[in-house]
N, C-alpha and C positions, 0 to 999 in steps of 0.2 A: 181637268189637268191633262195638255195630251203629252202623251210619251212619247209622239212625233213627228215632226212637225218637217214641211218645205223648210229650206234654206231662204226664199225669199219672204215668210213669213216669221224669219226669225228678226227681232228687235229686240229683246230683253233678256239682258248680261244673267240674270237671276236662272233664266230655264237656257239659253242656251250658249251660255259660255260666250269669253272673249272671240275665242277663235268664229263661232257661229253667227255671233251678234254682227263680227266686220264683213264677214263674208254677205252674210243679210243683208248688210247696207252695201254692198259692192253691186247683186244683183238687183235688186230695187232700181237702183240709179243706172242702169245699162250699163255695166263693167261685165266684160267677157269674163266669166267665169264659170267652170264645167256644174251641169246638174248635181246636186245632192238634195240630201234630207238629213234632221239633225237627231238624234235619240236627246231627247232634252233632258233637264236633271231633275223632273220629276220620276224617270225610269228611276234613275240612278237612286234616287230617294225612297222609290217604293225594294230596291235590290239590298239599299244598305244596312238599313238598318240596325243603325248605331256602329256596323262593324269600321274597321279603319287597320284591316289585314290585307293586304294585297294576294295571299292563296287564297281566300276567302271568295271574293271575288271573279277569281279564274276558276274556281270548280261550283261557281252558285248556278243552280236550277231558276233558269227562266220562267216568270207564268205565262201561262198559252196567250194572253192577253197581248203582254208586251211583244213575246214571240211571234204571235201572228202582226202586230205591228210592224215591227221591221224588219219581218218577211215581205209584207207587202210592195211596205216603203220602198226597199232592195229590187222588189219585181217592177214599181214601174219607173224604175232608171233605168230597167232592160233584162238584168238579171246578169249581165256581165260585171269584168274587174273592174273593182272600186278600189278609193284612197280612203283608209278608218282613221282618221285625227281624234286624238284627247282635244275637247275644249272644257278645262275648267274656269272655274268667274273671275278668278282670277288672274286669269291669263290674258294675252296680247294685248293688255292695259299699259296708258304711262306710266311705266317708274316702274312695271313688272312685267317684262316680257315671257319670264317663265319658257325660253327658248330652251326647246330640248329635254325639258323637265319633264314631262308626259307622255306616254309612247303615242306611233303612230305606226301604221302598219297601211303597205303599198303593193297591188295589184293581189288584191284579195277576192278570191272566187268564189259563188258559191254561196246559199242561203248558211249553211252551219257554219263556213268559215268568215262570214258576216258575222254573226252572233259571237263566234269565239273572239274575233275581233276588238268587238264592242265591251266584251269582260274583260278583255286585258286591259286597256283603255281605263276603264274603270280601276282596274286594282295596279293602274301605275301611279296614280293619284295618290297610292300608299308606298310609293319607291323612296327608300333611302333618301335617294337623291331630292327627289320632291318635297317630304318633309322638311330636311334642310333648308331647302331653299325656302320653304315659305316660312319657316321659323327665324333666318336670316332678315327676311321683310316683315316681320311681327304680324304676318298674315295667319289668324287665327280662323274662319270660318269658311269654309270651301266645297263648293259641290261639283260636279262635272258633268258634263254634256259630251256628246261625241257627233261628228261630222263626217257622214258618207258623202262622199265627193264620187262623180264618174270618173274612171281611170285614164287620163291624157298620157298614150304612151309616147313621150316625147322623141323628138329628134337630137332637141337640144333643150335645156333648162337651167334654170339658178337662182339666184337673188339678186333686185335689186334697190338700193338706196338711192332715195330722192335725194339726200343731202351728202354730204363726203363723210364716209363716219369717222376719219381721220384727222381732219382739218374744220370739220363742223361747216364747212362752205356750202350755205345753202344755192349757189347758182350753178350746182353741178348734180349730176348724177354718175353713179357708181352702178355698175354691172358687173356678176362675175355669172362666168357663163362654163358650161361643161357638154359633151355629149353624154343623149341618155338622158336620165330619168335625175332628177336635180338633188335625189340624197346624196349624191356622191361630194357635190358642191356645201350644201349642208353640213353635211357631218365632215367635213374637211380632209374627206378622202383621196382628193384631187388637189393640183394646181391648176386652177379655171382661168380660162380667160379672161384679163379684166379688162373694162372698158370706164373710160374717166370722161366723159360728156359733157360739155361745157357750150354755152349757144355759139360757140365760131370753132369751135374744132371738137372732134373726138380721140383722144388715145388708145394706143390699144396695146396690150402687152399680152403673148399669146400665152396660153398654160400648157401643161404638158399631158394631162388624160393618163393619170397612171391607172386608173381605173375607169369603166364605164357598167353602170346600170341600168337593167334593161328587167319589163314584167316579164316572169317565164311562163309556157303555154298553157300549165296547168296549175298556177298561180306563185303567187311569191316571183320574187326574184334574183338572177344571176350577175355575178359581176364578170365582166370580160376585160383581158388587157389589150395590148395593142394598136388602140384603135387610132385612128387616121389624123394626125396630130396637126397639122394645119387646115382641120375642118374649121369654118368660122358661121356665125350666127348672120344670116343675112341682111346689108346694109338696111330694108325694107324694114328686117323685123326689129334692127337695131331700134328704127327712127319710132316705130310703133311701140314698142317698151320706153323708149321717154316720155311719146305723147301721152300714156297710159301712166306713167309715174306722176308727170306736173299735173294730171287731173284728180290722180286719186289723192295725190298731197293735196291740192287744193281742195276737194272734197273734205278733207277728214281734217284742214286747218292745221298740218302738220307734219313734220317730213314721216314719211313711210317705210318699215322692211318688208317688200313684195318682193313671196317668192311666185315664180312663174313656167311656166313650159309654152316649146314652140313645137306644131308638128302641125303636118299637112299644111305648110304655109302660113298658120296662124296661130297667133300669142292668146294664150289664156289666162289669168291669174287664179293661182290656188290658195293661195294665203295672201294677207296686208292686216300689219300689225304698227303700233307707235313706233318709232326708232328708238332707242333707251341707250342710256349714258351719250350720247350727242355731245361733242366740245359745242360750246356755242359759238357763235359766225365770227369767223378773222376780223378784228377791230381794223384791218389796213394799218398804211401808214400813217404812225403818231409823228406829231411834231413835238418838237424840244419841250414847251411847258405841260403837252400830254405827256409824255414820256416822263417828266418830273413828276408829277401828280401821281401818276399813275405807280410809279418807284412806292411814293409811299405810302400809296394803299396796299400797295402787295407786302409791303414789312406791317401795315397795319391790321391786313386781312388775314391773318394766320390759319383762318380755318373760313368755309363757308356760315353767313350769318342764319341765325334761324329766324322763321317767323317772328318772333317775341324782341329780335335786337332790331330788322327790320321798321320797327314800329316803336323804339324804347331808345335804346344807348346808343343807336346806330346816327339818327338823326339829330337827337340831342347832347349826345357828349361829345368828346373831342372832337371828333368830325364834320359836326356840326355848331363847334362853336368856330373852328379855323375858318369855316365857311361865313359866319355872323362874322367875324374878326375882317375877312378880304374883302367880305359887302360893305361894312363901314366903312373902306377906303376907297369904293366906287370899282369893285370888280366880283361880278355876280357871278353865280356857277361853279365854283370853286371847288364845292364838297358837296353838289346836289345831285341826288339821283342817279349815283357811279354804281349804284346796284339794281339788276336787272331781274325781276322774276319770272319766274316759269312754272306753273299748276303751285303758285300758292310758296316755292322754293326758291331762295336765291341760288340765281343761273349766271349772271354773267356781271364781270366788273365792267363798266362804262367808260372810257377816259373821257373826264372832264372836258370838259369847250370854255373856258374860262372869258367875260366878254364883261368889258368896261362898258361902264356909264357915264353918266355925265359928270355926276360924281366924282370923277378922276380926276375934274380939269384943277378942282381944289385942292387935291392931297397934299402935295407938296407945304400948302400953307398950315392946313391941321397937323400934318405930323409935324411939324415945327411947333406947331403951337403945345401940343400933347408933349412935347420931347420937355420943351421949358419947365412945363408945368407938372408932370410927373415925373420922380425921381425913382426908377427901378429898385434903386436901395433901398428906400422908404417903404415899398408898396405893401408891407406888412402891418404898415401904421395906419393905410385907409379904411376909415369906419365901414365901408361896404364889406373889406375883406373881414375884420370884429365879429359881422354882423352874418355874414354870410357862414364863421366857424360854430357860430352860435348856436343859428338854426340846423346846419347838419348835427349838432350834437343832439341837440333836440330833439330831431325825428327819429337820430338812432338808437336815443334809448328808450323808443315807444316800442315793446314788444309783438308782432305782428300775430303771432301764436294766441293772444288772450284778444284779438279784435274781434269784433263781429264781421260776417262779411262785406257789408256794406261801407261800413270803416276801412276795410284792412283792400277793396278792394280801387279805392283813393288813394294807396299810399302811393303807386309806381309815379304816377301826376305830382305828387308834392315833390317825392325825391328829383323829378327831371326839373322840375321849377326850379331848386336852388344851386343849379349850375349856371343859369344865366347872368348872375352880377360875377361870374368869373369871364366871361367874356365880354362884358364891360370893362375890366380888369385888365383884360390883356389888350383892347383896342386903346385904354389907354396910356399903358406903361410900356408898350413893345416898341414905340417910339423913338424914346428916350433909348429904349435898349440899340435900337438900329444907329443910333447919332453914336451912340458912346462906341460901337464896336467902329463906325465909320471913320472916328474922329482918331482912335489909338491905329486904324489900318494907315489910314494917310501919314499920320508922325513916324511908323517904324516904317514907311518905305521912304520918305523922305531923309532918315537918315540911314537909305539902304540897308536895314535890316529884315526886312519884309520876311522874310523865313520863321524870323520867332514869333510872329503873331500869334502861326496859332497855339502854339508852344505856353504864351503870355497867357492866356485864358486857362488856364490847367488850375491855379491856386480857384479858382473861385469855390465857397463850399455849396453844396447845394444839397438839398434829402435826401437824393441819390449817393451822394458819398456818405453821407450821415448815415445811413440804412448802411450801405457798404463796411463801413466801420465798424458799427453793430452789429454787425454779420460775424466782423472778425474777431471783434468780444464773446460772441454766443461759441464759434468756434475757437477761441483760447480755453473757454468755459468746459467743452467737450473732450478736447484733449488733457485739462487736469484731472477731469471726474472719470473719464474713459467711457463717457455718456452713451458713445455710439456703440459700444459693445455690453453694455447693461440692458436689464431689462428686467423688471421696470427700470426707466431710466433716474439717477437721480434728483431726487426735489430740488437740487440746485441748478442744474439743468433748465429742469419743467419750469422754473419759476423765471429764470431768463428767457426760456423761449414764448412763455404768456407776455412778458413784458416786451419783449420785440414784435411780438404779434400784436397788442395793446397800440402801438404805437406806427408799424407800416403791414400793418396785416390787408391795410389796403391794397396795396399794390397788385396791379396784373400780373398773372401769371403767362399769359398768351399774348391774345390781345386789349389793348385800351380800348379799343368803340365797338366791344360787344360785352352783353351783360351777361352772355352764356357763360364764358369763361370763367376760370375758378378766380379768387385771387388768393395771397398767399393765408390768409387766414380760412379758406376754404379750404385749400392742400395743403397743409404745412408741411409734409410730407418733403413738398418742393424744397421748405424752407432747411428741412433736415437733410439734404441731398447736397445743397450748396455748404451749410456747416461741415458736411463730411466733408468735401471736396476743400474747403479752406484748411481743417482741420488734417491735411495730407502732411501738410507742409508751411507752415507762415510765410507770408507774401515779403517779396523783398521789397523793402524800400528805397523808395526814389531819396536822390540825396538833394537836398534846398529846391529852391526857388530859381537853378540855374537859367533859365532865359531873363527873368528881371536883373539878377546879376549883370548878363551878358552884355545887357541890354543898356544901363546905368552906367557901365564902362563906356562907355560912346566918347568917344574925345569930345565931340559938339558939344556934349552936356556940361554943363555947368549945375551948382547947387540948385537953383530954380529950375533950371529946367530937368533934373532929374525928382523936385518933387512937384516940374507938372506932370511927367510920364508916371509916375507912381498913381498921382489921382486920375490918368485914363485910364490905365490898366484897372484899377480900382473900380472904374465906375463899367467899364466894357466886362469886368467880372459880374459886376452886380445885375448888368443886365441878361446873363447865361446864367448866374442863380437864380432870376424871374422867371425865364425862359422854363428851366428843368421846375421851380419848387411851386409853380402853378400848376402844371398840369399834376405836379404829385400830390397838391389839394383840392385839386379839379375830382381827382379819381373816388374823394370821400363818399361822396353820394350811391357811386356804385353798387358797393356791398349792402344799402338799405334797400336798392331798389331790388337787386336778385335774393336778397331773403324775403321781401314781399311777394314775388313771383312763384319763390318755392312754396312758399306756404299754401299761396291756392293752389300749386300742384301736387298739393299736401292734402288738403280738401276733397279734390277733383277725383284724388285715389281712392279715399276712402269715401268716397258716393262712387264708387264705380265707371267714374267717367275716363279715367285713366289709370294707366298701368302703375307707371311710375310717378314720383313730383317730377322728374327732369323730362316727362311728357310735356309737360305745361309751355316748352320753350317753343313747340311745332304752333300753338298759337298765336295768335295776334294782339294785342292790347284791347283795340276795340271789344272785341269778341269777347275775351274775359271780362268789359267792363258793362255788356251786353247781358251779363249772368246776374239778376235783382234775388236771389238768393241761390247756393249750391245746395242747400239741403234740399230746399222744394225747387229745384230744376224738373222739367216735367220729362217724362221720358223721350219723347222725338227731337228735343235739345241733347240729351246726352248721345244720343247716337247720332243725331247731326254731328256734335261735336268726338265724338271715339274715331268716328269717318273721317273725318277732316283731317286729325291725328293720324291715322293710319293711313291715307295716304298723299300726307307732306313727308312721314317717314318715312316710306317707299322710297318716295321720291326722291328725298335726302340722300340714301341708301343707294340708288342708281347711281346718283351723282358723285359715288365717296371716289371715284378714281379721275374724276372729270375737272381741269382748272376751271376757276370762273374768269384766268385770263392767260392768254400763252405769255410766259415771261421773256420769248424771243420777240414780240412785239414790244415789249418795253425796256429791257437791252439790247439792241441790237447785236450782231454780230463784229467782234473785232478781229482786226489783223493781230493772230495769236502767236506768230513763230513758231519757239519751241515751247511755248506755254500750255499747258494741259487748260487754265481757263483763265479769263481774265476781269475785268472790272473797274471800278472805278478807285484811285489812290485814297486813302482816307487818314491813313496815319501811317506816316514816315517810320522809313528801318526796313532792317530785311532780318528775316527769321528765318532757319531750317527746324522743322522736325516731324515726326509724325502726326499721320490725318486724324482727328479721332470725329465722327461725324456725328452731331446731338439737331436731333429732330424736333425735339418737344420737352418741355421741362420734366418730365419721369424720366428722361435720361442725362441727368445733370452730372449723377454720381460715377457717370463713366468715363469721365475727364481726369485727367491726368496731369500732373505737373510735366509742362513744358510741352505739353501738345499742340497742334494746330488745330485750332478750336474751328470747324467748317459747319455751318447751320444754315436753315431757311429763311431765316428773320430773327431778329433779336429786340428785345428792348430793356428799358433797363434793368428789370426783374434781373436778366440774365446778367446783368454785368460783371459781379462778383463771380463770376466765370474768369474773367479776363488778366484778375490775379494772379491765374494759375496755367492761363495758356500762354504760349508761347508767341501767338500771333491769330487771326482772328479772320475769316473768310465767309461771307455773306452773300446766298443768293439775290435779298433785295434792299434797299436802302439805299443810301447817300450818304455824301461827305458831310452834310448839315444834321444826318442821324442821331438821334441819342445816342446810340452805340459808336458811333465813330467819335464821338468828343470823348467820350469814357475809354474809348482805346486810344486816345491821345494823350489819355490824362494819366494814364497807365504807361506809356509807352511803349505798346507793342504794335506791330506793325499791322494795318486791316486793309484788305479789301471788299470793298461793297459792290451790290448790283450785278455779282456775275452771271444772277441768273439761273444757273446749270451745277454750280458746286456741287451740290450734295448729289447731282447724280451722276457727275463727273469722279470724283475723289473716293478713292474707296477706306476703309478702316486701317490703318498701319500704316501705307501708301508713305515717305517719306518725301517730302516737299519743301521747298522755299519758298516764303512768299517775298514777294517784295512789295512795301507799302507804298512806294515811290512811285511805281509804274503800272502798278496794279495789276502784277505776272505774277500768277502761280505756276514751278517747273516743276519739274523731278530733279530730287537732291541730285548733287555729283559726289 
């Protein structure tokens, strides 16, 4: 085992660290990079011994052995100033850059101040800060290496990025440049020069050098101020820091953080690590049915998918049957493949390419035909739908808990099979539902009424209001018993809220086409938050049927023809309670398949192969289905798979501040006036009142009667919200939204698609919206 090894002899993350292992592969391949040698973490191994104190380590006695190692090592680089870098194995890896986390120490002289060097290094592995951070990435097992590098005392130095780390634009390079020795650029001591490189121009914005560092003569170093503020990095060295960036991206199959120095005329690199958290690459400009599509996967996408939806809810539930739904009608592409991975994680939303076939030339004739022949009202009476309640009941009261594994690890396949005759379902009755909404649109504009259409559609009942209503029963129930302030709460309570849970405990709590998400029988929690929130105040009720009224008044109308406008409305009703009470029996299967899931993450914990059950979601289906028993799983499968786990979770973890799509590619920019944000009209009125801003269903109880209800997405989980807001502001969605029919059906005024609300609108903030125009201002 050597305790130390050449730089170009290093390959192996195990002995010497991320930072060792890339530098290794830098000099191998001809990349300019200054000599060293690495202390590998067998030193560090034979020094530690078991301890995990960082004083420990700064006052441990070295053996003559190690010691005369890298004395040696130190003597034939020259015995001049060196760069001492921490590389631990965890570090300069995807998904953990561990930037900063570890010390390093620059223009170190001197065999003892080698060695003292190389201790601290060592017992920075034990800093606060470090621990954290690897406890942050559930990075449990860690050793360190250290990297003597020879001291390039630069002229000028910095970082650069292969790809833009602002914009994720991978045809550009980013430099930010300083005089002096490049901690100053690093540790963000300075404003450096930046340079934005693109193949037909460069930009250049100068920085200002409020400090410079430099080695001082007898080691360590000085910072100096004043220095010569329109120095710049020369055109030469500019052009050689690109060509040295797109090779080593190219090398390493992936954009790069390369720090570097320039002196004596030439660019050397000291560091090249993965780039982490990276937006992925500008989608460009979308067209109008990408920009639709696109709308509502970002109300659908509420959070990034994990492995496990990838491969499960993702492809087979709703997303995947709208997709089976637009192919039946000869338009492919629809809901395929809009998610893009990266080391095993979804990275990036895709928009659709949506591309007819031949298929299309017929449609016109099928949907006619489909329209005759299914009647939306009815759709509850086809034996497929019987048949299809049937077997979801079935499977779900097979308890997954008493299965063997081989049984129980079948179930995710049964529960995804019986969502398919509901998109038979919808290819054939959404038909019928398009004629009947087409046939009541043409009558009420032909007798110029065309404003109540959508007004006319508000009676239809659908599970959404049924559930909504039920809501307002459980909260009538809480304010007689004063539920919310008991505790335990009363049995009469608990016995209404089992029986509401019995009955739509299905329902999404986030999003519909992922299985990670809870639903409401998973957090009831949720379902107690909206009780309190109704339970503020009783919702005021809307008086009649006032657009049918309005609407039956028509002088044209005569007795007949006011009961043929009765049976369109009726039937243009029936086909938006198809619309909403499919997908709300579409959603049954879900809750079998994510208690299937848990349970082998139920398993997997307790054989040690994972931490948590809600581990189980970093993998893949196959993979789980790839396990012919967990109890006798052999040991290099379980650390195959702990790895894999560890790091999708990094990876995950990297990504938590990263969109998988910029929301200004799929709302564009409007002419805003005096509008703080805008969007698209969705339900008529104007409303003033305060912002109140709900992120995520655990902040439901912080609504308020009469607030401006401002959120990221919504669906209908959320709608019994809309009781009690006063109006209703959406960064993504559309007017065909579920939420936007339900705030129509409520009357308060919404906007959809702005995009930017919640990060525009702050908490209190007093606003109008107007649902007309889709203008959010500031009160007057």
């Amino acid at each position: 085992m050597k305790l130390v090894a050449p730089l170009s002899a290093c390959g192996d993350l195990a002995v010497a660290g991320g930072k060792g292992v890339n530098l290794g592969e830098l000099v191998r391949n001809g990349f300019p990079v200054p000599d060293g040698f690495v202390v590998t973490t067998h030193a560090y191994d034979l020094i530690a011994q078991g301890h995990g104190i960082r004083a420990y380590f700064e006052q441990v006695e070295l053996p003559d052995e190690l010691r005369e190692a890298i004395a040696g090592a130190y003597a034939e680089l020259g015995g001049g100033p060196v760069a001492v870098r921490s590389s631990a194995t965890a570090e300069d890896l995807p998904g953990a850059a561990f930037a900063g986390q570890q010390d390093t120490y620059l223009n170190v002289v001197g065999e003892q101040a080698v060695l003292d060097a190389v201790r601290r290094c060592w017992g920075s592995l034990w800093s606060e800060r470090a621990v954290a951070y690897r406890a942050r990435l559930a990075v449990e097992e860690v050793s360190i290496a250290v990297v003597v590098q020879r001291m390039v005392e630069a002229d000028m130095a910095g970082v650069m990025f292969t790809a833009d780390p602002v914009t994720g634009d991978r045809t550009q390079l980013v430099v930010d440049a300083s005089s002096g020795l490049g901690e100053a650029v690093v540790s963000g001591l300075v404003t450096p020069d930046h340079y934005v490189i693109s193949s037909d121009r460069t930009e250049f914005t100068p920085g200002r050098r409020e400090v410079v560092i430099r080695g001082a003569a007898d080691g360590g170093v000085t910072r100096e101020t004043g220095a010569t503020a329109d120095e710049r990095l020369p055109d030469e060295a500019l052009k050689e820091l690109a060509r040295l960036g797109k090779e080593v991206a190219a090398h390493f199959g992936r954009p790069q953080d390369i720090e570097w120095a320039y002196a004596g005329g030439r660019v050397q690199l000291v560091q090249a690590r993965p780039m982490t958290a990276l937006p992925p690459p500008p989608v460009g400009k979308l067209n109008p049915i990408q920009r639709r599509i696109s709308s509502i996967l970002l109300e659908y996408l509420t959070e990034r998918p994990y492995p496990i939806d990838m491969t499960t809810w993702l492809p087979y539930g709703p997303a995947g049957l709208m997709g089976r739904v637009a192919a039946a009608f000869g338009v492919r592409g629809v809901f395929e493949g809009f998610v893009r991975e990266e080391d095993g994680v979804a990275y990036q939303i895709v928009p659709p390419s949506p591309r007819p076939t031949a298929g299309i030339l017929t449609v016109p004739f099928r949907l006619l035909a489909k329209a005759r022949r299914y009647d939306p009202a009815r759709w509850t009476e086809d034996p497929r739908f019987r048949d299809y309640l049937a077997a979801v009941e079935e499977l779900a009261a097979r308890d997954p808990s008493g299965m063997p594994w081989p049984e129980l690890v079948r179930v995710p396949r049964q529960a995804l099979a019986l969502v398919r005759p509901v998109a038979d379902l919808r290819v054939d009755y959404l038909p019928g539902t398009g004629l009947a909404l087409l046939r009541l649109l043409v009558a009420v504009k032909l007798l110029g009424r065309g404003k109540l259409f959508g007004d006319l559609l508000h009676g239809a009942r659908t599970r959404t209001t049924d559930a909504n209503q039920a809501l307002e029963r459980l909260a009538e129930v809480a304010r007689r018993t004063g539920a919310l302030d008991r505790d335990p709460r009363p049995a009469e309570f608990e016995e209404a809220l089992r029986a509401f849970l019995a009955e739509y405990g299905h329902r999404e709590t986030a999003s519909p086409i992922l299985v990670t998400t809870p639903t409401w029988a998973d957090a009831p929690e949720t379902v107690i938050d909206l009780v309190r929130v109704l339970a503020g105040r009783p919702p005021e009720r809307k008086g009649g049927d006032d657009a049918m009224e309005r609407l039956l008044r028509h002088p044209l109308l005569k007795a007949r023809g006011r009961a043929r406008m009765r049976r369109r409305v009726a039937a243009a009703r029936a086909g938006i309670a198809f619309r909403e009470d499919s997908h709300f029996f579409f959603m049954m299967p879900q809750p079998i398949l994510r208690r299937s899931l848990l349970e082998m993450g139920r398993r997997l914990r307790g054989e040690g192969v994972l931490d948590r059950p809600e581990d189980v979601f970093h993998l893949r289906l196959p993979e789980l289905e790839s396990i012919a028993d967990v109890a006798t799983l052999p040991g290099a499968d379980r650390e195959r798979l702990r790895e894999l786990v560890r790091a999708r979770s990094a990876k995950r973890e990297e990504l938590s501040g990263v969109r998988l799509i910029d929301p200004a590619a799929v709302f564009p920019a409007r002419e805003t006036g005096d509008a703080l944000v805008t969007g698209s009209p969705a339900s008529g009125g104007v409303a003033t009142g305060p912002v109140k801003v709900i992120r995520e269903p655990a902040e439901f109880a912080k609504l308020e009667s009469g607030d401006v209800l401002v959120c990221p997405y919504t669906n209908p989980s959320w709608t019994p919200l809309f009781q009690q807001a006063a109006a209703v502001v959406v960064d993504a969605g559309g007017a065909a939204s579920h939420a936007a029919i339900v705030a129509r059906e409520y009357g308060i005024p919404a906007v959809m698609g702005t995009g930017r609300g919640t990060a525009v609108l702050e908490d209190g903030r007093l606003v109008t919206v107007n649902g007309n125009t889709g203008h959010v201002t500031r009160a007057s």
